[in-house]
C-alpha positions in Angstrom: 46.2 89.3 111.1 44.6 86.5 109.3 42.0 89.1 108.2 45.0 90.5 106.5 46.2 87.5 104.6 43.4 86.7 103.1 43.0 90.2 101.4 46.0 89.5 100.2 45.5 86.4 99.1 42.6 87.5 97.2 44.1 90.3 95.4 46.5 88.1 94.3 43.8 86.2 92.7 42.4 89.2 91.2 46.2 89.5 89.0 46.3 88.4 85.3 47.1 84.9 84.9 49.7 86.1 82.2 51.6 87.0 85.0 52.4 83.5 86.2 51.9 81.7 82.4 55.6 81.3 81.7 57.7 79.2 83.7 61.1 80.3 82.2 60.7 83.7 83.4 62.5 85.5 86.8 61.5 88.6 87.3 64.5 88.7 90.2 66.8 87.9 86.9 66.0 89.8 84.8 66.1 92.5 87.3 69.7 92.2 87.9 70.7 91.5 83.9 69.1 94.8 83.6 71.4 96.2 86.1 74.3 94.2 85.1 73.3 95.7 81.1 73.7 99.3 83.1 76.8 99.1 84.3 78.7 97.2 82.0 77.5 100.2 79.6 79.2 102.6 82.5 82.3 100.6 82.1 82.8 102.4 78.6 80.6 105.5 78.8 82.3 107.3 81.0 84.4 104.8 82.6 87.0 103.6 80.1 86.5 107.0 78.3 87.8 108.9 81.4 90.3 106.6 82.0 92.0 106.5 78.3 91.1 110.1 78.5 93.6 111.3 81.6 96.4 109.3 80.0 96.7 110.7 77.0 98.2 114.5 76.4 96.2 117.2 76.7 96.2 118.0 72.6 94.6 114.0 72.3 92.1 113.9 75.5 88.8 114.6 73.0 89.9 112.2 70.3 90.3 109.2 73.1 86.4 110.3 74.4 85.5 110.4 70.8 86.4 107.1 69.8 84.9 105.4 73.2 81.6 106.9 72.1 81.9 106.5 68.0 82.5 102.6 68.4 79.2 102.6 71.0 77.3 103.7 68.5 78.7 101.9 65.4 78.9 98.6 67.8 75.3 98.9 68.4 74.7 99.2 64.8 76.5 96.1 63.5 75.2 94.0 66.5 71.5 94.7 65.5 72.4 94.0 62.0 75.0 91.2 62.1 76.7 91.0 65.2 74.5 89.0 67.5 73.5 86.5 64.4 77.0 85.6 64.0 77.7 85.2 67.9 74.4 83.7 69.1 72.3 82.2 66.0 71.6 78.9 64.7 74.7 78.1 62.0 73.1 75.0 61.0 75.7 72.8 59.5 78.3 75.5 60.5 77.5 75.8 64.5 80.7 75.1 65.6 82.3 78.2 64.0 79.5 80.9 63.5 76.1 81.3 63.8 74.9 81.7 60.8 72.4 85.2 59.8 69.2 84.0 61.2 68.9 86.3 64.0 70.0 89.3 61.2 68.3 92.2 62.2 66.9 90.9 65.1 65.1 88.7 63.7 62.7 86.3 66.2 64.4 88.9 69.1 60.4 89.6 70.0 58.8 91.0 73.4 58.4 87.2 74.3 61.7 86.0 72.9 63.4 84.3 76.2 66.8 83.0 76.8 66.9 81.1 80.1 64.9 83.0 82.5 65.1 86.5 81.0 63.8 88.0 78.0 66.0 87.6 74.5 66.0 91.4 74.0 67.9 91.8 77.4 70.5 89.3 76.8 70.9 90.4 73.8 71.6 94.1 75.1 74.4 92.9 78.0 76.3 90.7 75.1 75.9 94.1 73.1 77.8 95.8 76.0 80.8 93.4 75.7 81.0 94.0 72.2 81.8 97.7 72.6 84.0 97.6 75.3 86.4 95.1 73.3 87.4 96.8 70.3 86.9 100.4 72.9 89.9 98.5 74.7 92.3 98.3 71.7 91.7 102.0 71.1 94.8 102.5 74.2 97.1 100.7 71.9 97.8 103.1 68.7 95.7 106.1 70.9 97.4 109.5 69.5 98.8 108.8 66.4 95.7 106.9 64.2 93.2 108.2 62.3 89.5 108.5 62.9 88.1 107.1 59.7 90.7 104.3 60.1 89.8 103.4 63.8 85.9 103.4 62.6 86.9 100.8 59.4 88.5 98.7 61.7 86.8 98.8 64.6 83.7 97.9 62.5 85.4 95.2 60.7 87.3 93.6 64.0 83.9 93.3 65.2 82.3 91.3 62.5 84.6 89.3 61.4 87.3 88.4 64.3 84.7 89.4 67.9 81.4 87.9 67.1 82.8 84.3 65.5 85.4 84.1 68.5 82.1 85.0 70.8 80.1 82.1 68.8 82.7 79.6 69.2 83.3 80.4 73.8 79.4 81.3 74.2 77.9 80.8 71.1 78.0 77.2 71.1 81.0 76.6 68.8 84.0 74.6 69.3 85.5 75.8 72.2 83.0 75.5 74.0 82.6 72.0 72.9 85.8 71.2 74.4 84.9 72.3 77.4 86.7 76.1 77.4 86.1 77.7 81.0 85.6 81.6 80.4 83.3 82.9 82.1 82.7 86.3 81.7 85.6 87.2 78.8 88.8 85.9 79.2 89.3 85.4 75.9 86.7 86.9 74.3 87.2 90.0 75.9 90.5 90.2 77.0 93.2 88.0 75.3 91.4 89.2 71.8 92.0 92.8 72.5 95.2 92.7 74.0 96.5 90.6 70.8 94.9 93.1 68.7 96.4 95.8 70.8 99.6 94.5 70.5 99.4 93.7 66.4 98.2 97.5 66.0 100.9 98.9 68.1 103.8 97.3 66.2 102.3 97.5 62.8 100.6 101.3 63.3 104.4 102.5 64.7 105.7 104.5 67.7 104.8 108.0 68.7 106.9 110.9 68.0 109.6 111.2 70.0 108.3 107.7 71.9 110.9 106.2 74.1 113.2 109.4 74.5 110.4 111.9 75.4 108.4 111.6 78.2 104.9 111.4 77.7 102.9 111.4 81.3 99.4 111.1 81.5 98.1 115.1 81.2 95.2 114.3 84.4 95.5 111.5 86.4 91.9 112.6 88.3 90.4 112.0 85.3 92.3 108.6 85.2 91.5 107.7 88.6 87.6 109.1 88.3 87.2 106.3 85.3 89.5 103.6 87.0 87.0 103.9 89.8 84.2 103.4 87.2 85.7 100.8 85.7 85.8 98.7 89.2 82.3 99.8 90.3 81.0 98.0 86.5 82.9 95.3 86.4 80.5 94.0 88.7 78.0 94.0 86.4 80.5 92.8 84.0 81.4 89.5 86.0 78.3 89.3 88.0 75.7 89.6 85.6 77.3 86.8 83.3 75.9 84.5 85.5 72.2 85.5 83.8 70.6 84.6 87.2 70.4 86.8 90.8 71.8 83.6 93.0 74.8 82.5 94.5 76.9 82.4 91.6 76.2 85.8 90.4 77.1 87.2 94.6 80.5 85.2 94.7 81.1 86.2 91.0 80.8 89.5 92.5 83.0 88.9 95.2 85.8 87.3 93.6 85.8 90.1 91.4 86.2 93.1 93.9 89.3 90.3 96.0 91.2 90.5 92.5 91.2 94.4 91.7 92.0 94.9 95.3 94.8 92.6 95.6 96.1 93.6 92.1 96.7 97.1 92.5 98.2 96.5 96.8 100.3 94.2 94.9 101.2 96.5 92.3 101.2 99.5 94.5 104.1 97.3 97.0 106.5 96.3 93.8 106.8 100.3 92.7 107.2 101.2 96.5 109.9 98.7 96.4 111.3 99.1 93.2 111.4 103.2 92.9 111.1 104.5 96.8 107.4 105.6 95.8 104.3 104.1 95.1 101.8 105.5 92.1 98.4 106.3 91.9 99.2 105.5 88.2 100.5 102.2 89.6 97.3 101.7 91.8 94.5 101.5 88.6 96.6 99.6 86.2 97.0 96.8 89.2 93.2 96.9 89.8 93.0 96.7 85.9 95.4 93.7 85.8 93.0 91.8 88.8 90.2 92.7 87.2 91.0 91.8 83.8 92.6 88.6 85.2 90.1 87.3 87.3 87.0 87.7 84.1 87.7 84.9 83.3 87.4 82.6 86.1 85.0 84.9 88.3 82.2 82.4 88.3 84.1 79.1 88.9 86.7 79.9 91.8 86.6 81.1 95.6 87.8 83.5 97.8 91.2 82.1 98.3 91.5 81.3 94.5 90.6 85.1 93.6 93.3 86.4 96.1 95.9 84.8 94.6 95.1 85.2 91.0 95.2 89.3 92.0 98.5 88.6 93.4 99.7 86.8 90.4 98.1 89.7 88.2 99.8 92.6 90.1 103.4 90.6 89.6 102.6 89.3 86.0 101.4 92.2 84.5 104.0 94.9 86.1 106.5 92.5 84.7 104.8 92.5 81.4 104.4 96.2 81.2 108.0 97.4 81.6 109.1 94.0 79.5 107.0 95.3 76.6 108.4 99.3 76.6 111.5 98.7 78.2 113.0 95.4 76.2 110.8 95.5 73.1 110.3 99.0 72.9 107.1 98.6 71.4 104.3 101.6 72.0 101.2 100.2 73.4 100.4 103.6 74.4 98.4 102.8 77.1 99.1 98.8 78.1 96.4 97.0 76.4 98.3 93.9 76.0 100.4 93.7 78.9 97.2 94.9 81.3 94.5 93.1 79.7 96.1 90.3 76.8 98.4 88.9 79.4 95.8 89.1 82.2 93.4 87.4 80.2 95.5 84.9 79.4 96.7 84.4 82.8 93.3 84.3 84.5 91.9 81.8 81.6 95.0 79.4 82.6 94.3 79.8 86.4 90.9 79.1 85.8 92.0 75.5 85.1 93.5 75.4 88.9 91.2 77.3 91.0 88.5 75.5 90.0 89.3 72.8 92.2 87.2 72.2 94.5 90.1 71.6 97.2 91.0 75.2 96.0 87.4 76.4 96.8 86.6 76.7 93.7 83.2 74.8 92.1 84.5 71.7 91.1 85.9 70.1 88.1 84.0 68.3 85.6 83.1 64.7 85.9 85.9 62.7 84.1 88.7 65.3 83.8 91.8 66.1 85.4 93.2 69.3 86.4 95.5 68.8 84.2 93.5 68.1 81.3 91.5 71.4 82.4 94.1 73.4 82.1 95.1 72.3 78.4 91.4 72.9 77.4 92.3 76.2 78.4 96.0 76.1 76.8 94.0 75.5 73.6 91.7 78.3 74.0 94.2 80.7 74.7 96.3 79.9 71.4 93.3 79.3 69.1 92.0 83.3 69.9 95.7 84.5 69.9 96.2 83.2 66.5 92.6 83.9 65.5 92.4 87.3 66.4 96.4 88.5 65.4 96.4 87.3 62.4 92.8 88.9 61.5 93.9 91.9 62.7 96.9 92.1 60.8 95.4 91.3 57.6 92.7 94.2 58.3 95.0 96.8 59.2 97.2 95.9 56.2 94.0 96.1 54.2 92.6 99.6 55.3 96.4 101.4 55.5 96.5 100.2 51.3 93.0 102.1 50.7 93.0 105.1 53.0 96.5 104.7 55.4 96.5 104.2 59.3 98.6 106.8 61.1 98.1 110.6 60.8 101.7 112.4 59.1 103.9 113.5 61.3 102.4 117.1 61.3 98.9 116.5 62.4 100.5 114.4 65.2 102.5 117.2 66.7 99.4 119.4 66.4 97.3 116.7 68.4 94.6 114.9 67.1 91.6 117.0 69.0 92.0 119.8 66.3 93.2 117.8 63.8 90.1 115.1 63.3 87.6 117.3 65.5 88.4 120.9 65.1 87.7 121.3 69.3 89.9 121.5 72.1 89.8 119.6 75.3 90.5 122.7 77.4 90.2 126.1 76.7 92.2 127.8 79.6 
């Protein structure tokens, strides 16, 4: 045996120093971020494809699955270009509300580029995977009636010019996070700006035909569930990984997350058994979307205890919201952006404020400030990307519907938008 530790010993020796010359780097990090990168990436491709995908009709499945992978690939393109620079760069004498175009083009993102304890080029791939899955989100709000070109001109332009500032100012450095704004992993950068955004398009974009009086059930529900399931497996990733290190925060992160969805859609699934003699599978995923969406935010600063009662609070809240929003506004969020994820996300960044107590079991409030005060920091930060990202989003639509119109006519809608933008069919039985 000790024959056998100093061969190892010595072959240790025998590595390249360059293995050991930086400090800053975790290989056990960057190992998980890489991961993390992975399967927030199978969130949206297949995950939230699948999912949009069963809950649309048959005639609009391939347009859904269309756009989820169009706006990965234009995403990708912008943040390379733009994106990132504007979230994460250096704005100089403008820091608190962009960051400036230094980091255009990747500029400086090199092989030995490091952010914390893991290479640049990988942090800047998982931010890259939020970026997608945001505007991919508001895609369920005006699904089946918009067109393609449209949907490209404005995902490409929310992401500019309303995602990657409101990402500088939480993460980037900017002013929320000055103040002291607790989101950890997209409350409101995720979540309250789509569902806002979701909600604009929806009113301004116009109901479907025939939208309340027909029905219009999701055409496969296995699909549905396949993606929901996708979704809850990658939001690990998703929560988990923005802790940027492979410790303790990163497994409660984790664990916190899965208490959530799981109390979400029980609590969900209950209120319909309750309410309508039979509970939904329907019901189910959009509760474990609500806990999900809800506990983002706070996933990194709260406990056990703290995570099973926001999931509760999402199930409630978010049913509530759901029929509140078709039944008493009639609007047509087609698939529940805003009342799923905007009032989720605004929910779990308020409860953040509270179950980070540390007599909730959460990590512990900062030195100096109140619970109280915590939870106005929050207030602020909800109202500041509401505003922010609704009234961006209503100038763009208004913008693109005066150069090339939103909505498909009335023709092409009946006709379904697979044949109509794609010239395919979904199914050919």
């Amino acid at each position: 045996m000790p024959m056998f530790k100093k061969i190892i010993a010595m072959l240790v020796l025998l590595l390249p120093m360059s293995v050991f010359a930086s400090d800053e780097f975790s290989g056990a990090d960057t190992a998980w971020i890489l991961t993390s990168t992975a399967l927030v990436l199978f969130m949206t491709l297949p995950g939230l494809a699948l999912f949009y995908g069963g809950l649309v009709r048959t005639k609009n499945v391939l347009s859904v699955l269309m756009q989820c992978f169009s706006i990965a690939c234009l995403v990708t393109i912008l943040w390379i270009t733009v994106g990132y620079s504007i979230a994460f760069g250096d704005g100089g004498s403008m820091q608190q509300w962009w960051g400036g175009l230094d980091k255009a083009f990747m500029m400086g993102v090199d092989f030995d580029a490091m952010t914390g304890t893991i290479p640049e080029s990988l942090f800047a791939m998982f931010q890259l995977t939020f970026a997608i899955i945001t505007p991919a989100l508001i895609v369920g709000a005006f699904a089946e009636r918009m067109k393609f070109s449209a949907m490209l001109l404005f995902s490409g332009l929310w992401l500019v010019l309303v995602y990657a500032p409101l990402c500088h100012w939480v993460w980037g450095g900017g002013w929320l996070s000055d103040k002291g704004l607790l989101d950890f992993a997209g409350g409101t950068v995720v979540h309250v700006s789509a569902g806002i955004s979701a909600l604009v398009a929806a009113i301004l974009i116009g109901k479907r035909r025939g939208f309340p009086q027909t029905a219009m059930p999701p055409h496969n529900m296995t699909m549905t569930v396949t993606g929901a399931a996708m979704l809850w497996v990658g939001w690990f990733g998703f929560n988990g990984g923005s802790q940027l290190a492979a410790d303790g925060g990163a497994a409660m992160a984790m664990f916190v997350t899965h208490i959530s969805a799981a109390v979400g859609a029980f609590t969900w699934m209950v209120i319909e058994w309750v309410r309508h003699g039979k509970p939904s599978m329907l019901g189910v995923v959009t509760g474990m979307v609500a806990g999900l969406g809800t506990i983002t935010p706070a996933s990194g600063f709260v406990g056990p205890m703290g995570a099973l009662l926001i999931g509760m609070s999402a199930g409630i809240v978010c049913y509530t919201a759901t029929q509140y929003i078709k039944r008493v506004l009639v609007i047509d969020d087609s698939l529940d952006v805003f009342p799923v994820h905007g009032v989720g996300g605004i929910l779990g960044t308020l409860l953040a404020g509270v179950f980070i107590s540390s007599s909730l079991g959460g990590v512990g409030l900062a030195d100096g400030i109140s619970m109280a005060g915590q939870v106005f920091i929050q207030f602020q930060g909800v109202i500041a990307t509401l505003v922010w990202c609704g009234v961006m989003t209503f100038i763009l639509l208004k913008v693109i519907d005066s150069f090339i119109g939103l909505r498909v006519d009335a023709e092409e809608e009946t006709e379904g938008l697979d044949l109509v933008d794609h010239d395919e069919r979904g199914y050919s039985l």
